[in-house]
C-alpha positions as CSV (number, residue, x, y, z in Angstrom):
1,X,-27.9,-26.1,-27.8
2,X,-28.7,-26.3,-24.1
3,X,-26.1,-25.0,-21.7
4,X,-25.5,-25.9,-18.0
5,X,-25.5,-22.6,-15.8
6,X,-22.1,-22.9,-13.6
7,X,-23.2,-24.1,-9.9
8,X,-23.4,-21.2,-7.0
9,X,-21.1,-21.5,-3.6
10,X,-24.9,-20.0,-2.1
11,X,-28.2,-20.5,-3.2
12,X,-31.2,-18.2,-2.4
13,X,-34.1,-19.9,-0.4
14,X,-37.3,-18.0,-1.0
15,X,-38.3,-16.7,-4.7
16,X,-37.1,-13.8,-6.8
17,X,-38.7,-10.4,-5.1
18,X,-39.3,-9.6,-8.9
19,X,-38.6,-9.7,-12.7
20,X,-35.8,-8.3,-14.1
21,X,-36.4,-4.1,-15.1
22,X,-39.0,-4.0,-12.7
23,X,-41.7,-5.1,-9.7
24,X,-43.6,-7.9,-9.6
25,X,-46.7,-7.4,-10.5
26,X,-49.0,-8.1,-8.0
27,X,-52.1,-10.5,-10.3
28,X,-55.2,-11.9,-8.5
29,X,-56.6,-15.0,-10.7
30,X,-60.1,-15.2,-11.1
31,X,-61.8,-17.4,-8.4
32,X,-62.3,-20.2,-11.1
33,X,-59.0,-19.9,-12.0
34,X,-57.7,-21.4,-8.5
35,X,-56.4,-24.5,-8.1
36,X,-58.5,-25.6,-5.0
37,X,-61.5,-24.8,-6.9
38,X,-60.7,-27.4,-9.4
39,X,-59.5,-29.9,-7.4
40,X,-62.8,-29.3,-5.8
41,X,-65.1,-29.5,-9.4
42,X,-63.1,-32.7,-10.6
43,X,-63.4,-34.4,-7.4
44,X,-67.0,-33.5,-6.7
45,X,-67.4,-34.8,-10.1
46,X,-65.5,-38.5,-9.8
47,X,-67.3,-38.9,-6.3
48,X,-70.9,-38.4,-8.0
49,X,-69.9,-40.8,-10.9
50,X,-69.0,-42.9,-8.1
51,X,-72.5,-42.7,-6.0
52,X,-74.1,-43.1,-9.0
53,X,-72.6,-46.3,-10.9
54,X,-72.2,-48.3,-7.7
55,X,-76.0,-47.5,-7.3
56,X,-76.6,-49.0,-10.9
57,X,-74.1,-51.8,-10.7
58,X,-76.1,-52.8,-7.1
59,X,-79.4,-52.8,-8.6
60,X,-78.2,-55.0,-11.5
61,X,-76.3,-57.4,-9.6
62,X,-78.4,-57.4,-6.4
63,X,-76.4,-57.1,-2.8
64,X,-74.9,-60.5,-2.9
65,X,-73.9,-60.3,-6.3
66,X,-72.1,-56.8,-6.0
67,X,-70.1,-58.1,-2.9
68,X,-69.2,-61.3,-4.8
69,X,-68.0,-59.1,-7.9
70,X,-66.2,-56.6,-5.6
71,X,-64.0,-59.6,-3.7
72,X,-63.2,-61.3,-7.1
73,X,-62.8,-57.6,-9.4
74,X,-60.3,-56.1,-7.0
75,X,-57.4,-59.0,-7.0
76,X,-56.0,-58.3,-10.1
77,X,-55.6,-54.7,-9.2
78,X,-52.7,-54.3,-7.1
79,X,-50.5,-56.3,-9.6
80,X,-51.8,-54.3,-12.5
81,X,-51.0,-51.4,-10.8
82,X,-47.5,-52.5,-9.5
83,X,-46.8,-53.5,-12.9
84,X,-47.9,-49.8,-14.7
85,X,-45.7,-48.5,-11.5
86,X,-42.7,-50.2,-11.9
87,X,-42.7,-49.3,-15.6
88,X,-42.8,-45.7,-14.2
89,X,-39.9,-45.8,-11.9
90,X,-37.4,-44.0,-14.3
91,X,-39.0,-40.8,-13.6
92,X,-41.9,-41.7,-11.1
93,X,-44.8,-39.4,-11.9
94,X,-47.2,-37.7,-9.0
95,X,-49.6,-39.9,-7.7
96,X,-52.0,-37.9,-7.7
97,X,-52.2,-38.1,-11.4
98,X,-52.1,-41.9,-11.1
99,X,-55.5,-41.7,-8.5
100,X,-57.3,-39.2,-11.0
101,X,-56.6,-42.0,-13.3
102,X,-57.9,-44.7,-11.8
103,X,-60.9,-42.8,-10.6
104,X,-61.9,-41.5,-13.7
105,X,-61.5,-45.5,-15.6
106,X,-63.6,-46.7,-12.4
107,X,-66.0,-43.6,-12.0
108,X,-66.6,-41.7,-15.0
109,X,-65.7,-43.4,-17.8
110,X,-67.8,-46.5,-16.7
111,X,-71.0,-44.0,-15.8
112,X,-70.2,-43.1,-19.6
113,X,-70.1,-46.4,-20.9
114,X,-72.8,-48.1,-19.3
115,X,-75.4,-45.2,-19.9
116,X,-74.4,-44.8,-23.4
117,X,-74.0,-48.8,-24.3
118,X,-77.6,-48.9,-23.0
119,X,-79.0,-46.1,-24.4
120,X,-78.0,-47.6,-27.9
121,X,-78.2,-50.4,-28.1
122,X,-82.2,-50.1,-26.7
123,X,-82.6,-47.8,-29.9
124,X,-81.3,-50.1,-32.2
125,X,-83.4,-52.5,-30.8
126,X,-87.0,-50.5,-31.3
127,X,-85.7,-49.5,-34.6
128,X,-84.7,-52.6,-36.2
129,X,-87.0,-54.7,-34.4
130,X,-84.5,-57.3,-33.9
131,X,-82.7,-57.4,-29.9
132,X,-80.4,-60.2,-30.6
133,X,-78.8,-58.2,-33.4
134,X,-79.0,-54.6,-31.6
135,X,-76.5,-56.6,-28.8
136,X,-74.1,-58.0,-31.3
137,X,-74.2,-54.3,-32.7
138,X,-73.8,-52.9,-29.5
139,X,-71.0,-55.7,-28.3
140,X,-69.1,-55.0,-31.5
141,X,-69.6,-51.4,-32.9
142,X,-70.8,-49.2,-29.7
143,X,-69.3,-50.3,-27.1
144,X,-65.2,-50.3,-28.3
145,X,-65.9,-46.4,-29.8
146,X,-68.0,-45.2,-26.1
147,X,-65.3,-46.8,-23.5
148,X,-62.3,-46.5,-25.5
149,X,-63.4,-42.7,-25.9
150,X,-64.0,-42.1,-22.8
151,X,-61.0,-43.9,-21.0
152,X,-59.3,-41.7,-23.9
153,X,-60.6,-38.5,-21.8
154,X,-58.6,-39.4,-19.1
155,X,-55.5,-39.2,-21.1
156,X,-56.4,-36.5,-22.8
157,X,-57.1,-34.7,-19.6
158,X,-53.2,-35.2,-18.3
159,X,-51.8,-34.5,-21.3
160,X,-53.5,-30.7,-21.8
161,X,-53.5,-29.8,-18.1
162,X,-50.5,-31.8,-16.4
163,X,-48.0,-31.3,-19.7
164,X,-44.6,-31.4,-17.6
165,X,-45.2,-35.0,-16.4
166,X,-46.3,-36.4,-19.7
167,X,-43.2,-36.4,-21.6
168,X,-43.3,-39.3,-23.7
169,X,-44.3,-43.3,-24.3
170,X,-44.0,-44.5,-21.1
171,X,-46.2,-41.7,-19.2
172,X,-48.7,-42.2,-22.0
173,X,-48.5,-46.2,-21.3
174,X,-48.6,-45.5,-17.2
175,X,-51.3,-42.9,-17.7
176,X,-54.0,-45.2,-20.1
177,X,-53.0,-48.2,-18.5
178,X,-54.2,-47.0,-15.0
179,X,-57.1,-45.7,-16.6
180,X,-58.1,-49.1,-18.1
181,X,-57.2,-50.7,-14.8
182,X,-60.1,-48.4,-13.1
183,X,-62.2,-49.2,-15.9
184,X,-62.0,-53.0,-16.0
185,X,-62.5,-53.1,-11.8
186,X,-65.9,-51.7,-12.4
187,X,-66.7,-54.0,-15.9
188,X,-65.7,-57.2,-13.3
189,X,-67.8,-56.1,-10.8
190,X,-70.7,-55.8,-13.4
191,X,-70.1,-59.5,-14.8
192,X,-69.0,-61.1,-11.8
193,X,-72.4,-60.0,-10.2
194,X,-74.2,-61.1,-12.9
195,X,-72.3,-64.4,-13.2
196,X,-73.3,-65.1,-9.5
197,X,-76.7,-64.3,-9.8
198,X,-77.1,-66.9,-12.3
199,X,-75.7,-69.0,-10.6
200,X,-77.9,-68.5,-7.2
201,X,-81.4,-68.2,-10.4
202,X,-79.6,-71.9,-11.5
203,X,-78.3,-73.5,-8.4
204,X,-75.0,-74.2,-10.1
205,X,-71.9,-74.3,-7.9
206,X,-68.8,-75.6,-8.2
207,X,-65.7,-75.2,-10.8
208,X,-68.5,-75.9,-13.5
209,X,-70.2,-72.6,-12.2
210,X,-70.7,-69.2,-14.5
211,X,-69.0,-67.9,-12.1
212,X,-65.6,-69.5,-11.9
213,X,-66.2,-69.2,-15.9
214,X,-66.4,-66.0,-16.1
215,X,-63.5,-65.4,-13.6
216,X,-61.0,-67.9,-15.2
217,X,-61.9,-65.8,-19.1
218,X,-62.3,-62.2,-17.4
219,X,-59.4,-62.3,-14.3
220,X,-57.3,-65.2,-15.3
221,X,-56.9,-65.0,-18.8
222,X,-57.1,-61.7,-20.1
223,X,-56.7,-59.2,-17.0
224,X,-54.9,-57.1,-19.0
225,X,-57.1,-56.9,-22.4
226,X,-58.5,-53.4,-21.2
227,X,-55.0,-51.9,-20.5
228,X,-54.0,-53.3,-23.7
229,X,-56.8,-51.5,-26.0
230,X,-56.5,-48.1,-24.0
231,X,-52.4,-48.3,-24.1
232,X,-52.9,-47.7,-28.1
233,X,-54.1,-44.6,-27.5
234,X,-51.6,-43.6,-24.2
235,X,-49.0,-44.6,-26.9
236,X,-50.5,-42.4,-29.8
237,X,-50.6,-39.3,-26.8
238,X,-46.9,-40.2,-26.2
239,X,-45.1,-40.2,-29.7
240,X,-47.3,-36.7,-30.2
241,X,-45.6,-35.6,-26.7
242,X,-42.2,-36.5,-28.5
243,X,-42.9,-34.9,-31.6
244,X,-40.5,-32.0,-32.0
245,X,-42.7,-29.6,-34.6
246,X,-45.6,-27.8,-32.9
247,X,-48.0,-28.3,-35.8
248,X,-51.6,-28.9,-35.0
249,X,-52.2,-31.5,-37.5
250,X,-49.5,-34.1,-36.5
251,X,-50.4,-33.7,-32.3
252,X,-53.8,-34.4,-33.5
253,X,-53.3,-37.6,-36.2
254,X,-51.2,-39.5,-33.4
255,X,-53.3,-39.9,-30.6
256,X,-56.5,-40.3,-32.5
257,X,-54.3,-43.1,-34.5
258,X,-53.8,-44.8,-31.5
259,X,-57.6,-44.3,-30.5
260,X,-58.8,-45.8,-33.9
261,X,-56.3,-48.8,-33.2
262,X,-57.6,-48.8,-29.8
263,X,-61.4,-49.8,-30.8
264,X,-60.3,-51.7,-33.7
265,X,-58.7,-53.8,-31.3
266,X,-61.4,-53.4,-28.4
267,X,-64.0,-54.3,-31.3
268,X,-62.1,-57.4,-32.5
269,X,-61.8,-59.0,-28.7
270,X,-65.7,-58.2,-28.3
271,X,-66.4,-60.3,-31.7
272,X,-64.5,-62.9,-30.9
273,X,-67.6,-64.9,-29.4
274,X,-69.2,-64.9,-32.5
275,X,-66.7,-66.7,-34.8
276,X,-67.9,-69.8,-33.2
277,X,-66.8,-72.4,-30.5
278,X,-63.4,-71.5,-30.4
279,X,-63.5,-68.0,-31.9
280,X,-62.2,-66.5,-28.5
281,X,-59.7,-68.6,-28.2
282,X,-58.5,-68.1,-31.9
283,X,-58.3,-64.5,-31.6
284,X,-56.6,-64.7,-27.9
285,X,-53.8,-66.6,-29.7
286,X,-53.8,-64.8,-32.8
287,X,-54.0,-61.2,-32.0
288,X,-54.0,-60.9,-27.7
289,X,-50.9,-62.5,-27.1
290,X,-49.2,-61.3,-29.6
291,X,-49.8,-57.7,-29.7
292,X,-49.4,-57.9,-25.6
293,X,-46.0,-59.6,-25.9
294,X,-45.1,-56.9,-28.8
295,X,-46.2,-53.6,-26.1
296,X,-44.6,-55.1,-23.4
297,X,-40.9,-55.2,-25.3
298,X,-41.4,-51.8,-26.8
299,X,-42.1,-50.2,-23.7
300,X,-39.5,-52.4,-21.8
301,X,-36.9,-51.0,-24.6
302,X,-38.2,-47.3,-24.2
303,X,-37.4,-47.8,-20.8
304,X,-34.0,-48.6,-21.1
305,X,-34.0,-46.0,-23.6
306,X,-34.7,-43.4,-21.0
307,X,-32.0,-44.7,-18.7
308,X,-29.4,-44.5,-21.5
309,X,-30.8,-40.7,-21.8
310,X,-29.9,-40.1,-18.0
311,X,-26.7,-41.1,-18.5
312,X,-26.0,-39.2,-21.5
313,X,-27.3,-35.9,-20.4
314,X,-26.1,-35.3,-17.1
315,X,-22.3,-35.4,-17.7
316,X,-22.5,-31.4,-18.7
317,X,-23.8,-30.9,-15.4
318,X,-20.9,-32.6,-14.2
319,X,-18.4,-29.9,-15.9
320,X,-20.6,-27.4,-14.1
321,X,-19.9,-29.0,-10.5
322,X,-23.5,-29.4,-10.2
323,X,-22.9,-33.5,-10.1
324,X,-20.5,-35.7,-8.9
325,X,-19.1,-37.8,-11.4
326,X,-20.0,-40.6,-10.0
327,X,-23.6,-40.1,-10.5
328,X,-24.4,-39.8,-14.3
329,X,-23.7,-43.5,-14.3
330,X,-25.3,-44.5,-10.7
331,X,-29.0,-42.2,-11.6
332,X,-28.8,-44.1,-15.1
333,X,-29.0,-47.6,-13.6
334,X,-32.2,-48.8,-11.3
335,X,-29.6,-51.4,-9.5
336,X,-27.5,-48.3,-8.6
337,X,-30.0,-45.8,-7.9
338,X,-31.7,-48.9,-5.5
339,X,-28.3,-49.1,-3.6
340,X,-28.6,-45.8,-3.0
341,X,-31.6,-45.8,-1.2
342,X,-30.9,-48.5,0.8
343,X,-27.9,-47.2,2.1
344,X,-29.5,-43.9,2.5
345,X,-32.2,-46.1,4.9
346,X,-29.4,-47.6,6.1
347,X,-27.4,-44.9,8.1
348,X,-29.6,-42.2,7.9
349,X,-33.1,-43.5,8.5
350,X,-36.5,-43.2,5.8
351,X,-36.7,-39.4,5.4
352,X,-32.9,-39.7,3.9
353,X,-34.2,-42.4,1.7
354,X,-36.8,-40.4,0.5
355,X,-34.6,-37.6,-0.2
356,X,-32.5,-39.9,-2.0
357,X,-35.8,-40.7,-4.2
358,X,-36.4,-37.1,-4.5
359,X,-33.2,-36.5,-6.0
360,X,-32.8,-39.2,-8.6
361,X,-36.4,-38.0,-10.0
362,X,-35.6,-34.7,-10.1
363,X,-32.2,-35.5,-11.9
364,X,-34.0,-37.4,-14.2
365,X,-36.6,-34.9,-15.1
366,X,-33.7,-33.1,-15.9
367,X,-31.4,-35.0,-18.1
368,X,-34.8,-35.7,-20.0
369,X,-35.5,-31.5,-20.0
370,X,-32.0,-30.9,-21.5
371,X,-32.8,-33.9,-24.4
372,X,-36.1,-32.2,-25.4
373,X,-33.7,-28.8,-25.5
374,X,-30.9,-30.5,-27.8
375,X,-34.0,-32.1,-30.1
376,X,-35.5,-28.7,-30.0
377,X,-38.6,-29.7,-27.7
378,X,-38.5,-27.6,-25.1
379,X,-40.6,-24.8,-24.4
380,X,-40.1,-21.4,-23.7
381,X,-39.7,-21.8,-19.9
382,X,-36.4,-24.3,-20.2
383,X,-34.3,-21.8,-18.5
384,X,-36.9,-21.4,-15.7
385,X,-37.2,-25.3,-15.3
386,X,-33.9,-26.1,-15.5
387,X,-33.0,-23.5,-12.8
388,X,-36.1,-24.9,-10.7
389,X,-34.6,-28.4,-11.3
390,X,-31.0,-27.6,-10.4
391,X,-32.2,-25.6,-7.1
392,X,-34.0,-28.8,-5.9
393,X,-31.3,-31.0,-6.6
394,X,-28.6,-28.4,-5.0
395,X,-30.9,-28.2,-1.7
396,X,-30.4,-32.4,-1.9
397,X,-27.2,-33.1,-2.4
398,X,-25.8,-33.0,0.9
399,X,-27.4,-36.1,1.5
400,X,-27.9,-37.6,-1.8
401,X,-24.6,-37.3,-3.1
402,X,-23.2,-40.0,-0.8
403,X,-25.5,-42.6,-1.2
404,X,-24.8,-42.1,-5.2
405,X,-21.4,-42.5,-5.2
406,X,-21.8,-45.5,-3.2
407,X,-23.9,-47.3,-5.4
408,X,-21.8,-46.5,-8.2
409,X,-18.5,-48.1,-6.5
410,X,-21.0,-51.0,-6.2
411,X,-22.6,-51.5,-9.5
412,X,-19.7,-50.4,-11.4
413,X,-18.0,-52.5,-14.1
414,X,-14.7,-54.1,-12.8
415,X,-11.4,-52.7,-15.0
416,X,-9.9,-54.8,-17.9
417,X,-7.0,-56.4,-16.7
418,X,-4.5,-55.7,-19.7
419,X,-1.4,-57.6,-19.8
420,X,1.9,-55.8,-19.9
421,X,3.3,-54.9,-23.7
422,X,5.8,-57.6,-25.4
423,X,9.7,-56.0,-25.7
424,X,10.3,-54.2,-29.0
425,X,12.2,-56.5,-31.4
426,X,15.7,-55.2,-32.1
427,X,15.8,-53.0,-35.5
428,X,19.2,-51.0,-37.3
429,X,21.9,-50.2,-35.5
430,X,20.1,-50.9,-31.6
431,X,20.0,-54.8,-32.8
432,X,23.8,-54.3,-31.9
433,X,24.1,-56.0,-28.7
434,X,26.7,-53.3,-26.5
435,X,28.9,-54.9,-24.1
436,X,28.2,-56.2,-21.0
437,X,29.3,-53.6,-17.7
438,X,30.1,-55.7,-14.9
439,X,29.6,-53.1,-12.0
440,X,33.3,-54.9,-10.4
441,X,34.9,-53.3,-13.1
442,X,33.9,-49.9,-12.6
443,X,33.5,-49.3,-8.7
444,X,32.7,-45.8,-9.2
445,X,29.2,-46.7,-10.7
446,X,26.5,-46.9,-8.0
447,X,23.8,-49.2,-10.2
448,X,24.1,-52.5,-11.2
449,X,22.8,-53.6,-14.8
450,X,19.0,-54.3,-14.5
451,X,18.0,-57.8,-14.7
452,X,15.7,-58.7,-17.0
453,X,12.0,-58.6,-17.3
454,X,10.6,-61.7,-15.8
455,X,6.4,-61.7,-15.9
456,X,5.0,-62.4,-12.7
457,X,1.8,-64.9,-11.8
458,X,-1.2,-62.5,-11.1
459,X,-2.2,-63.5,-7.3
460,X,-5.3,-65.3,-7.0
461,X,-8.8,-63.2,-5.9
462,X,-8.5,-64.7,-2.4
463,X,-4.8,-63.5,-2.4
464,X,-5.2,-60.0,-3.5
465,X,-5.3,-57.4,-0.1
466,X,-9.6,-56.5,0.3
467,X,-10.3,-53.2,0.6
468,X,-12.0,-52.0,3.4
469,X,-15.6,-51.9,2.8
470,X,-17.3,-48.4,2.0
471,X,-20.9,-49.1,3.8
472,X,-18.0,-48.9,7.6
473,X,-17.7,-44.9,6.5
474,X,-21.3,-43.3,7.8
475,X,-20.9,-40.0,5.8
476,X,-24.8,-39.4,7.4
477,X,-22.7,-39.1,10.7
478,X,-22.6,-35.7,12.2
């Protein structure tokens, strides 16, 4: 059972001089070992995928063609995006993993795809003889198991090297969607090139034009098929990131369930346009909708899940006097933690407001620490996190704190008005009525018999005395 450490009246600023029993000892990493040179190799490596699929994507598509595709490929990228973000805003996670994302779906994993797709299906079609067949294959078969594997990579990636911010189903939803999104950028720009090119080879124009066909199927009507097939496997990654055992076996079955769902699924939509005329449109009903409506409740529900888990955790942290009271329920509600940040712009300008940000996702990250302690979760460095967590959100505080409890006066339930209690009938010897003491009878007695209880008409809202608003106290003020 996790316990809260009690807060300090001080708190250091600069790091521990050394362990505990002795001197830190004073390690050099080796030079492959440092974090610059990694960032360095990966993003060496996403730039070259870059170069080299928007040199293949230009030759297929020609100049025009690739401009074209670009202009149409990219507008249903920011809402994707906003939409994987705004799932995230519980416990907002880096951006940076969010860009290597993206970069990888749109750079690497589309270098992958369309080198491998092409490589295979050209060998089916030599060996069997038979091209028309090799591209159903390769449609079908190839094609789901190469791109859902490598947008899979991506996910896998995060999950080994960037373990603290993939905690559960949501950062494996965020992290595959955003992956997919990347993915399905570079895919448009493929078609929509293509589709224009025809078009120019044809002299079609016009709402009737492979074009605007190809954009209403690929941008208008299934935008999110991509991050729907790579979510499966995000989803897979996250219940294994949940899982409280540490057995091999059971980390390895989920997320390569969730990848074998993926291309099932991936490999469904991709055969859809041989069942006939109105195959597509069967299986968009049938299986797209559905399963999209389906993925977009559970994560929806997992989200409010994770709120409930901010407000259930943080209370001992309260008993500590590391939180006000007040702000369990305010960081457990995105109205409330919104207010707060407002206010916070308010009266104290943007750095405020992102301090405010700061603090609600560091609280966050560490009411869900303290659930993965009580569910037996956590690793060995709990203590250490929770200490790091607690020292960020002590250093915060001053100008968090006020901006919380603000919010929470605003978002907060009104009281139950409860009537007052009915008399108590008479019963035994009390339903004796004594006789009445008429206070001219006996001068000496200073108090008059009380009158009796008459209920009184609750005033009206507009009657009742307002309180003075909270937002006319600056506590930002110096």
């Amino acid at each position: 059972m996790a316990t809260s450490p009690p807060h300090p009246t001080t708190y250091p600023s600069g790091p521990p001089s050394g362990p505990p029993g002795g001197p830190l000892r004073n390690t050099h990493p080796h030079w492959w070992q440092r974090p610059w040179v990694r960032y360095g190799a990966l993003t060496t490596l996403l730039a070259l995928s870059g170069l080299v699929i928007l040199a293949l994507v230009r030759e297929e598509t020609g100049t025009q063609g690739f401009l074209v595709g670009l202009g149409l490929a990219i507008l249903p990228v920011p809402l994707l995006l906003a939409a994987f973000r705004w799932l995230d805003r519980v416990e907002p996670g880096p951006w940076r993993n969010l860009l290597f994302c993206f970069a990888w779906g749109a750079c690497a994993a589309a270098l992958i795809a369309i080198v491998a797709n092409s490589f295979a299906t050209q060998w089916i079609a030599t060996a069997t003889a038979d091209p028309d067949g090799a591209d159903t294959l390769g449609a079908t078969v190839i094609a789901p198991v190469v791109e859902e594997s490598a947008k899979a990579a991506a996910v896998l990636l995060v999950f080994l090297f960037r373990r603290r911010d993939f905690t559960g189903i949501v950062d494996g939803v965020v992290i595959a969607g955003v992956t997919a999104t990347g993915f399905a950028f570079t895919e448009n720009i493929l078609y929509l090139g293509n589709a224009f090119g025809t078009d120019q080879l044809t002299g079609d124009g016009g709402i009737a034009s492979v074009t605007v066909a190809t954009f209403f199927v690929r941008v208008v009507m299934s935008p999110f098929a991509h991050p729907l097939f790579t979510v499966l496997t995000g989803i897979g990654f996250g219940v294994a990131a949940l899982r409280p055992d540490r057995r091999p076996a059971p980390r390895v079955l989920l997320p390569l369930t969730g990848l074998l769902l993926a291309m099932g699924m991936h490999a469904l939509w991709n055969g859809s346009s041989t069942l006939g005329d109105y195959g597509f449109f069967a299986v968009y009903a049938a299986f797209m909708v559905p399963a999209f409506g389906l993925l977009t409740w559970l994560v929806i529900w997992t989200r409010q899940r994770e709120l409930r888990t901010v407000r259930t955790e943080l209370p001992p942290y309260v008993a500590a006097g590391w939180l006000s009271p007040p702000e369990p329920y305010a960081l457990g509600s995105m109205r409330a933690r919104r207010i707060a940040r407002e206010y916070a712009r308010r009266y104290a300008g943007r750095p405020a407001a992102r301090t405010v940000a700061r603090y609600e996702a560091y609280a966050t990250s560490l009411a869900f620490l303290r659930h993965r302690a009580r569910h037996g979760r956590a690793g060995a460095d709990f203590a250490v996190r929770e200490r790091e967590l607690l020292r960020e959100l002590w250093s915060r505080h001053e100008l968090a704190r006020p901006a919380l409890e603000h919010a929470a006066r605003i978002t907060a339930p009104p009281l139950p008005v409860v009537p007052p209690p009915a008399p108590w009938p008479p019963y035994g010897p009390a339903a004796t009525p004594h006789p009445q003491v008429h206070p001219q009878a006996h001068p000496q007695t200073p108090y008059a018999a009380p009158a009796p209880y008459q209920p009184q008409p609750h005033p009206l809202p507009h009657q009742q005395p307002q309180p003075q608003p909270y937002y006319e106290y600056n506590p930002y003020r110096s």
